[in-house]
BALOBA-1460 file (C-alpha; in Angstrom, 3 decimals):
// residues 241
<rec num="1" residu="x" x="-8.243" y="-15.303" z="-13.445"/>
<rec num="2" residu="x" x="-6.801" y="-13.544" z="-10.429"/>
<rec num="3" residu="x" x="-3.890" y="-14.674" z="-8.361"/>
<rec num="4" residu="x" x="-4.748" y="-14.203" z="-5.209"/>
<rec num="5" residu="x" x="-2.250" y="-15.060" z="-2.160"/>
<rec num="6" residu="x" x="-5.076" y="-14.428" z="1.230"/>
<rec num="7" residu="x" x="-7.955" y="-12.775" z="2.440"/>
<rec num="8" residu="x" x="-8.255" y="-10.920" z="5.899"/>
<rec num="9" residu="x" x="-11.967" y="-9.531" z="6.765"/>
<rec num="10" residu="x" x="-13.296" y="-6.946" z="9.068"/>
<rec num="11" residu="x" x="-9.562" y="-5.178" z="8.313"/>
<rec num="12" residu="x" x="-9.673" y="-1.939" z="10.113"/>
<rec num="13" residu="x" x="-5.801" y="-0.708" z="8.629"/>
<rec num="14" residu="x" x="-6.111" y="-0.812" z="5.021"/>
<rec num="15" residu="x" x="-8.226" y="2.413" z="4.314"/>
<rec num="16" residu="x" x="-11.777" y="3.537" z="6.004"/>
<rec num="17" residu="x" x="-13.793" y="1.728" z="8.106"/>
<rec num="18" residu="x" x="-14.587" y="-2.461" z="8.063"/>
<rec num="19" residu="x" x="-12.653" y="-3.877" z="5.044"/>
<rec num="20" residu="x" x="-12.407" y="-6.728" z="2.958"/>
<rec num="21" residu="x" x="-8.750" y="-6.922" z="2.221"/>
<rec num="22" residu="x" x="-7.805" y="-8.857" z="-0.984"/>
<rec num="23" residu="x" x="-3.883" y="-9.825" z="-1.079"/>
<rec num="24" residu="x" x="-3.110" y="-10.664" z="-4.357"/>
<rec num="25" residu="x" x="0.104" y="-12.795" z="-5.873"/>
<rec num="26" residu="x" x="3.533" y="-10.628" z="-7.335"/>
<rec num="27" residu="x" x="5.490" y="-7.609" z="-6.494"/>
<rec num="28" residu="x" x="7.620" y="-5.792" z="-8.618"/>
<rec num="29" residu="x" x="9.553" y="-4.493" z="-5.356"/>
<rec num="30" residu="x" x="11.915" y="-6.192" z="-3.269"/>
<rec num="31" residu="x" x="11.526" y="-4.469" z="-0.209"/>
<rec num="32" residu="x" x="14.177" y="-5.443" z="2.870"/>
<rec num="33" residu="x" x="10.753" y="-5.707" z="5.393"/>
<rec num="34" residu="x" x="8.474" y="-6.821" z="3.256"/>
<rec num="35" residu="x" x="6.503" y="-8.839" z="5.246"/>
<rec num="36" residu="x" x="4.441" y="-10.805" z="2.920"/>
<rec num="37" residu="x" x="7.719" y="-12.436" z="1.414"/>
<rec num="38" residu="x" x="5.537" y="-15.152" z="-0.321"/>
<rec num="39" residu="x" x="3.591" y="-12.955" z="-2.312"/>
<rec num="40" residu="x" x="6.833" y="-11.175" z="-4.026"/>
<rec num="41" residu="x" x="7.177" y="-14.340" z="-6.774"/>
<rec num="42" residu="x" x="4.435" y="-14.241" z="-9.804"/>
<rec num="43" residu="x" x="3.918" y="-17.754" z="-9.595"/>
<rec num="44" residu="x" x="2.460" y="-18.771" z="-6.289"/>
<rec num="45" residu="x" x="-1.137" y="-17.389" z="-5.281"/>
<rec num="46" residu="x" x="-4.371" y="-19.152" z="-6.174"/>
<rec num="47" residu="x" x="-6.210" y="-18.145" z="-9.671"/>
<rec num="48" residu="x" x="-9.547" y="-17.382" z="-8.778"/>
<rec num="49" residu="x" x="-12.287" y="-15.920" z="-11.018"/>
<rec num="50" residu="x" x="-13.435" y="-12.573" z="-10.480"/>
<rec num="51" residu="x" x="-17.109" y="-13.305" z="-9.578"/>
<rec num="52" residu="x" x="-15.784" y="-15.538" z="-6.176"/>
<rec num="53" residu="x" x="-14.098" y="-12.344" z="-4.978"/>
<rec num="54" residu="x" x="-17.049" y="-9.971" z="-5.826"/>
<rec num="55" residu="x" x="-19.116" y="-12.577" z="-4.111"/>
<rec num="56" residu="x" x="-16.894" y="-12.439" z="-1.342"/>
<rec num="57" residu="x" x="-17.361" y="-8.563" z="-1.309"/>
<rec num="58" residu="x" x="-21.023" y="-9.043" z="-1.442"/>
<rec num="59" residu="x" x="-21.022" y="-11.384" z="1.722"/>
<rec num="60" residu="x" x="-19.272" y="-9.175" z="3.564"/>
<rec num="61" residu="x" x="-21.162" y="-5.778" z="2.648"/>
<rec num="62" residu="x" x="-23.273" y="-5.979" z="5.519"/>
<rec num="63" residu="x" x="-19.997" y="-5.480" z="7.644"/>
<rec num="64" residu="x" x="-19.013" y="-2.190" z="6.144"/>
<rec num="65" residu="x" x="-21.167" y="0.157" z="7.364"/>
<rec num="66" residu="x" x="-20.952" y="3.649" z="5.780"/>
<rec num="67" residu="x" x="-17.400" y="3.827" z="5.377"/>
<rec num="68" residu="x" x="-15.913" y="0.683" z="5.074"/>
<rec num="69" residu="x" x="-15.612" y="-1.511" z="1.433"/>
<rec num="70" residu="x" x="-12.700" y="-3.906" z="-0.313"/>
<rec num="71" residu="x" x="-9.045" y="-3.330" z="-0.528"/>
<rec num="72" residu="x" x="-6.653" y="-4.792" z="-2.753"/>
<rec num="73" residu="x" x="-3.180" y="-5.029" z="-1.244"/>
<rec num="74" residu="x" x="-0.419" y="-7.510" z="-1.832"/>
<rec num="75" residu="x" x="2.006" y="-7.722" z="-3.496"/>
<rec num="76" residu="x" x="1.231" y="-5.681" z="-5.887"/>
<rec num="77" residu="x" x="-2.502" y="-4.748" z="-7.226"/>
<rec num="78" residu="x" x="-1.292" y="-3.253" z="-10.680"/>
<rec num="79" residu="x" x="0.359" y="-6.082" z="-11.646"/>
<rec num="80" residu="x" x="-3.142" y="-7.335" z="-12.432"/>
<rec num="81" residu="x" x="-4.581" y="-4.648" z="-13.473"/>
<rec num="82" residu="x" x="-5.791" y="-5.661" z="-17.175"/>
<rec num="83" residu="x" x="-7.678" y="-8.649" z="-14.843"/>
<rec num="84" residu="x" x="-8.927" y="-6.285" z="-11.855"/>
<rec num="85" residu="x" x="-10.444" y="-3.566" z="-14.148"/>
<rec num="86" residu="x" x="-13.699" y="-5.521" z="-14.532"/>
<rec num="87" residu="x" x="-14.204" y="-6.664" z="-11.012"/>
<rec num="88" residu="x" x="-14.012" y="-3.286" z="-10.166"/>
<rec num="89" residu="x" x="-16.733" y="-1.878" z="-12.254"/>
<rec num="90" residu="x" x="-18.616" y="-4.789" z="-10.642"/>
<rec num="91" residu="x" x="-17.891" y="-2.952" z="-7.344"/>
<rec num="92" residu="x" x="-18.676" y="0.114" z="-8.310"/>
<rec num="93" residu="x" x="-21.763" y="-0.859" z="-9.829"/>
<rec num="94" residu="x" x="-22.526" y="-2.079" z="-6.088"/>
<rec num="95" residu="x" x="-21.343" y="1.148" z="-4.112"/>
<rec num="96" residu="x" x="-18.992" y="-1.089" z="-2.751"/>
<rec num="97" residu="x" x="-16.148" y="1.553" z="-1.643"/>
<rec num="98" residu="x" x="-12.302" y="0.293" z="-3.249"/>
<rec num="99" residu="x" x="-9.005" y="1.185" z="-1.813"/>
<rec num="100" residu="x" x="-5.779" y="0.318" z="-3.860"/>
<rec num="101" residu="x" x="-2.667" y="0.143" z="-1.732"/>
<rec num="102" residu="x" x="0.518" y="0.322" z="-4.535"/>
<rec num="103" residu="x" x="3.921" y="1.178" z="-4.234"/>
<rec num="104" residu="x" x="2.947" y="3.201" z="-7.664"/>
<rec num="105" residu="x" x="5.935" y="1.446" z="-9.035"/>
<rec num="106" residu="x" x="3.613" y="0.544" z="-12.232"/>
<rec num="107" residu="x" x="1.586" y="3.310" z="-14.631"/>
<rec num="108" residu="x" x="0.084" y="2.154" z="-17.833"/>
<rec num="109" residu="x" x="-2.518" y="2.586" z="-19.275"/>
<rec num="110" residu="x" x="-4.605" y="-0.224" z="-17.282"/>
<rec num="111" residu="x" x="-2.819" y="0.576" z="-13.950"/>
<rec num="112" residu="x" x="-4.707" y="4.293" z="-14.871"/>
<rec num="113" residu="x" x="-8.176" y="3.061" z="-15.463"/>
<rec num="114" residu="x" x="-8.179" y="0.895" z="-12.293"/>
<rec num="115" residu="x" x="-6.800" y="4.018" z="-10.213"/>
<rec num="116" residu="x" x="-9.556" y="6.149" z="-11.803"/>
<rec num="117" residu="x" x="-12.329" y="3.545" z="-10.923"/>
<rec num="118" residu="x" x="-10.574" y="3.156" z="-6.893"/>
<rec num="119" residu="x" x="-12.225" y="5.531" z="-4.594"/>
<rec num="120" residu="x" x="-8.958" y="6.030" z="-2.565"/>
<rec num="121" residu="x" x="-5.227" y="5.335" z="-3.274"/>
<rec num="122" residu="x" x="-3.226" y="3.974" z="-0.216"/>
<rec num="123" residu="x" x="0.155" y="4.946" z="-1.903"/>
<rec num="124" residu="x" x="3.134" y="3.118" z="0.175"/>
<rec num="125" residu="x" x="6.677" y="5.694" z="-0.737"/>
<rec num="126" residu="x" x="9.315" y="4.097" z="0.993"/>
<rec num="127" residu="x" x="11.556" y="6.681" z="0.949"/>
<rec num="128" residu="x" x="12.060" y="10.037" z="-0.452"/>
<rec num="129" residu="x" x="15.898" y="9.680" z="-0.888"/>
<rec num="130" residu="x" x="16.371" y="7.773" z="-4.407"/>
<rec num="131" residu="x" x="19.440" y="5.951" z="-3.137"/>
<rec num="132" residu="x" x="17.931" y="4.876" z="0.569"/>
<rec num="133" residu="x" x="14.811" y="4.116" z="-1.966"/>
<rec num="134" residu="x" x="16.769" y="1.661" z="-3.661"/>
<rec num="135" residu="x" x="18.611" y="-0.088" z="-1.226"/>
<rec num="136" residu="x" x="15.241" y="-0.814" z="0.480"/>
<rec num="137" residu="x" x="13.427" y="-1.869" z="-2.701"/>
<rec num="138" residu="x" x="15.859" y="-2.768" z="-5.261"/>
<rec num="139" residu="x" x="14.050" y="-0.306" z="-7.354"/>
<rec num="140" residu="x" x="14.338" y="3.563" z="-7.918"/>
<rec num="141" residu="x" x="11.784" y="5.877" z="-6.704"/>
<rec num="142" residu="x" x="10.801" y="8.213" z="-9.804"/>
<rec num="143" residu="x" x="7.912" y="6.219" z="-11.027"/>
<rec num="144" residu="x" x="6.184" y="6.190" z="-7.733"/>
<rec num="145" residu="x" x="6.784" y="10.187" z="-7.307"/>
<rec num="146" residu="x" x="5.512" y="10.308" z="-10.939"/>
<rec num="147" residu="x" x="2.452" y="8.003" z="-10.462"/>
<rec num="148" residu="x" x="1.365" y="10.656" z="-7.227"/>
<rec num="149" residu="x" x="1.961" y="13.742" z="-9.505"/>
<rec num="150" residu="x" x="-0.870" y="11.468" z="-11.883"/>
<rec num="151" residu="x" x="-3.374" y="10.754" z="-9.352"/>
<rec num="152" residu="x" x="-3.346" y="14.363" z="-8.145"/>
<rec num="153" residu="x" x="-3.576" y="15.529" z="-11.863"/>
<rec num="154" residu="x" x="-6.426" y="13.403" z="-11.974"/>
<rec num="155" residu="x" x="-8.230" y="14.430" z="-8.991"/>
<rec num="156" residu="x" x="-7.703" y="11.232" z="-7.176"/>
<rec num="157" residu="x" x="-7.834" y="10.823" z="-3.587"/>
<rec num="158" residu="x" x="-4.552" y="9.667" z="-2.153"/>
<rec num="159" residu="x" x="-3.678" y="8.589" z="0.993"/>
<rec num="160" residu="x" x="0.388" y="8.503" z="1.613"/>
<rec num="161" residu="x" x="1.649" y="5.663" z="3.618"/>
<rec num="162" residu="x" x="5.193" y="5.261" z="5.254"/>
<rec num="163" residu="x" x="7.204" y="2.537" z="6.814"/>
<rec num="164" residu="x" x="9.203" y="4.033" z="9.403"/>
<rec num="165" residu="x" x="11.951" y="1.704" z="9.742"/>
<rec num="166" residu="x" x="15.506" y="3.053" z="11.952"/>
<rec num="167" residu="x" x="18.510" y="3.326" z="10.079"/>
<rec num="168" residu="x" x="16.826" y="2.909" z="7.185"/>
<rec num="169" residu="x" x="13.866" y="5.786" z="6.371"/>
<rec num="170" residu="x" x="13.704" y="7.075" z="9.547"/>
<rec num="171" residu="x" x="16.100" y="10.158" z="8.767"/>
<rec num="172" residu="x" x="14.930" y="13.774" z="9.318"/>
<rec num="173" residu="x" x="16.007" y="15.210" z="6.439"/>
<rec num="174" residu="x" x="14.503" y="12.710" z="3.589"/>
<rec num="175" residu="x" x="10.836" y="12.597" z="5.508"/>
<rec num="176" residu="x" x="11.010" y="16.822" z="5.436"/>
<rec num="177" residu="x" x="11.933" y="16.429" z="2.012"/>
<rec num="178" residu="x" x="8.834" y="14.272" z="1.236"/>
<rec num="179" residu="x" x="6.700" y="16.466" z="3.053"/>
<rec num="180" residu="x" x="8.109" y="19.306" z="0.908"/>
<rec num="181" residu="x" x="7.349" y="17.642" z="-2.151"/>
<rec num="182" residu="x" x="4.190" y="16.563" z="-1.694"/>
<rec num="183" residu="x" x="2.800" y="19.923" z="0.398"/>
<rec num="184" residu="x" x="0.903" y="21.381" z="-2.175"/>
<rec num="185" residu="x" x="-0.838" y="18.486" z="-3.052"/>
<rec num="186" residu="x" x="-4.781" y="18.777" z="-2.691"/>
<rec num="187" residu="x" x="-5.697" y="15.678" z="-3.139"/>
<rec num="188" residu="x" x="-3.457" y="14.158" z="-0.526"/>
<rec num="189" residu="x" x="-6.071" y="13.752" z="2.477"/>
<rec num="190" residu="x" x="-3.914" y="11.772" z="5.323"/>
<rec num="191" residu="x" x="-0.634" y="10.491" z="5.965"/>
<rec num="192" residu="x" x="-0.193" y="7.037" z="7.688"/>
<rec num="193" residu="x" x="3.299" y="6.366" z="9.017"/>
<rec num="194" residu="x" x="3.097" y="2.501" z="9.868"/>
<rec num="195" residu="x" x="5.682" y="1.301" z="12.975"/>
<rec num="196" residu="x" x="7.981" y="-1.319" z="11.528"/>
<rec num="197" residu="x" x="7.496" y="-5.117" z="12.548"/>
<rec num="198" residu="x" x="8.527" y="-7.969" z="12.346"/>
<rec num="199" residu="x" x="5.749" y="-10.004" z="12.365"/>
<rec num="200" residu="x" x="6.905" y="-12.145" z="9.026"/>
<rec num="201" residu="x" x="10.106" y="-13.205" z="9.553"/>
<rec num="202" residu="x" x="8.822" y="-16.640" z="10.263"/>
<rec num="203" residu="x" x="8.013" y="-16.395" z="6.563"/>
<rec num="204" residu="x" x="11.726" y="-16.243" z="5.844"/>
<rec num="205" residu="x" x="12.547" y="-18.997" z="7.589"/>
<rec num="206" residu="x" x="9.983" y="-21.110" z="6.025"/>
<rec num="207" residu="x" x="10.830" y="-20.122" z="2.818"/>
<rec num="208" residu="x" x="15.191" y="-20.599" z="3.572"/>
<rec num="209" residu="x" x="15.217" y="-16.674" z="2.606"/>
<rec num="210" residu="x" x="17.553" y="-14.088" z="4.755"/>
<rec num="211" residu="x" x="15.795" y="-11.997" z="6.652"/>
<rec num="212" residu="x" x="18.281" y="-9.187" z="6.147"/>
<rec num="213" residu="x" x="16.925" y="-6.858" z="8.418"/>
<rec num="214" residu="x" x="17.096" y="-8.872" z="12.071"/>
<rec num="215" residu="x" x="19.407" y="-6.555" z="13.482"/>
<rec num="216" residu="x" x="17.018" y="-3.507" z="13.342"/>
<rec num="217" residu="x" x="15.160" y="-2.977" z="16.443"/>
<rec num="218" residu="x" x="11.202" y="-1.944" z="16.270"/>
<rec num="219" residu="x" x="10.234" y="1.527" z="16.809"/>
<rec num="220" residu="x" x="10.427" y="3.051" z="19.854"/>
<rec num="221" residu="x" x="7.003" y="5.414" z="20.822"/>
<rec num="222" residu="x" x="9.436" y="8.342" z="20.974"/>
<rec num="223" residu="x" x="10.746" y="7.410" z="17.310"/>
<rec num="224" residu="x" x="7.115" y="7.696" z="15.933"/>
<rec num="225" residu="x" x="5.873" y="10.495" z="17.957"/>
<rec num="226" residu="x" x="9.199" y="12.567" z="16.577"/>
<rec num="227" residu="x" x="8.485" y="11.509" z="12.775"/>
<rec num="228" residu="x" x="4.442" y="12.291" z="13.409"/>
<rec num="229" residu="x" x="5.738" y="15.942" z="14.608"/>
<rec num="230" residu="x" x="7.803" y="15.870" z="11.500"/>
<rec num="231" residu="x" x="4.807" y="15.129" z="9.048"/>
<rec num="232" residu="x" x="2.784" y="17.370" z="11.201"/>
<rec num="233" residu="x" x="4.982" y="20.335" z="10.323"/>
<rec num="234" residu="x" x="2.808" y="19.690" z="6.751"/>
<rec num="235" residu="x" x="0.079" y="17.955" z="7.424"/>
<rec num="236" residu="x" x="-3.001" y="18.312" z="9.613"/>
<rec num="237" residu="x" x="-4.465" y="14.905" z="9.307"/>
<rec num="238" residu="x" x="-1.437" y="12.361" z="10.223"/>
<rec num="239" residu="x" x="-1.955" y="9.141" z="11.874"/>
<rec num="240" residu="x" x="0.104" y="5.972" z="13.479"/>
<rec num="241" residu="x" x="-0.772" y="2.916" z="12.716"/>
């Protein structure tokens, strides 16, 4: 069984084209904005058998065109991984296209074989400074830097995603950083820098958590123009969301 928290179709923001996006139950991050705060816990979500979601997939085919296919977000996807790795060879099976979107806070063994059968890698770094890292997430950045330096070893296409968020990873010097780190990598083919929100903190409420970020405005248009000039420095293909 798979714990799955919600499905959204026709997704247009969770890799290419018209997408099936699968949230699934658990995170091993803690992140301050996170705004699927009910999906954080392993216990909640609803086990459902693999064959209703590749069904589900299989429905919704018609909608994806050329480019479009399933994502699995969350949460977090490789928290499951031992249970997703035969759904996905379902998928594949089906040319259905699969996007993973991971913190890449997890790399075993299974968390390797579902990468390798994923056709794209939406990998979410939160920040490039360790310590801002951690007091976002509650965890420390290394694995996530050392899960990229896999998927590029393994000629697996990544797409780097980052939550621009003031006051918090919005600083000049730790997205230059990034940039310098991950430069030379070929198989990173876009950068998405997504605007803050705060579209969950209802969640919070509902759930009598703290949302401990209410004093932080949203971006501003000049705030993500200057950090899309920053990644651009690197980059040729970087997008807001």
């Amino acid at each position: 069984m798979i714990k799955v928290h919600s499905y959204e179709s026709l997704g247009t923001h969770d890799g290419p084209g018209i997408r099936l996006v699968v949230f699934l139950q658990g995170c091993n991050f803690s992140c301050l904005y996170c705004a699927n705060p009910d999906t954080i816990t392993c216990d909640g979500g609803v086990p459902t058998p693999a064959e209703k979601i590749f069904q589900k997939a299989i429905n919704e085919k018609p909608f994806f065109g050329k480019k479009g296919g399933i994502t699995f977000s969350g949460g977090e996807p490789t928290m499951q991984a031992k249970e997703l790795i035969p759904l996905f060879k379902k998928l594949k099976e089906e040319r259905i296209h699969i996007c993973v979107d991971t913190n890449g806070g997890i790399l075993n063994d299974d968390v390797k074989i579902l990468f390798s059968l994923a056709d794209i890698i939406l990998l979410d770094v939160k920040e490039f400074n360790p310590d801002r890292h951690f007091l976002l997430t509650q965890r420390d950045n290394n694995q996530t830097l050392l899960t990229a330096q896999w998927l590029e070893s393994n000629s697996i296409p990544i797409w780097l995603r980052y939550v621009l968020v003031a006051g918090y990873s919005d600083f000049e010097e730790d997205i230059l950083a990034l940039c310098e780190h991950f430069k030379a990598y070929n198989m990173l083919q876009r950068i998405e820098i997504l605007p803050y929100h705060t579209l969950g903190i209802h969640k919070y409420e509902s759930l009598g958590m703290p949302y401990l970020l209410s004093s932080v405005q949203q971006n501003t248009t000049e705030q993500l123009k200057h950090a899309q000039l920053l990644f651009s420095r690197y980059f040729k293909t970087v997008h807001v969301l």
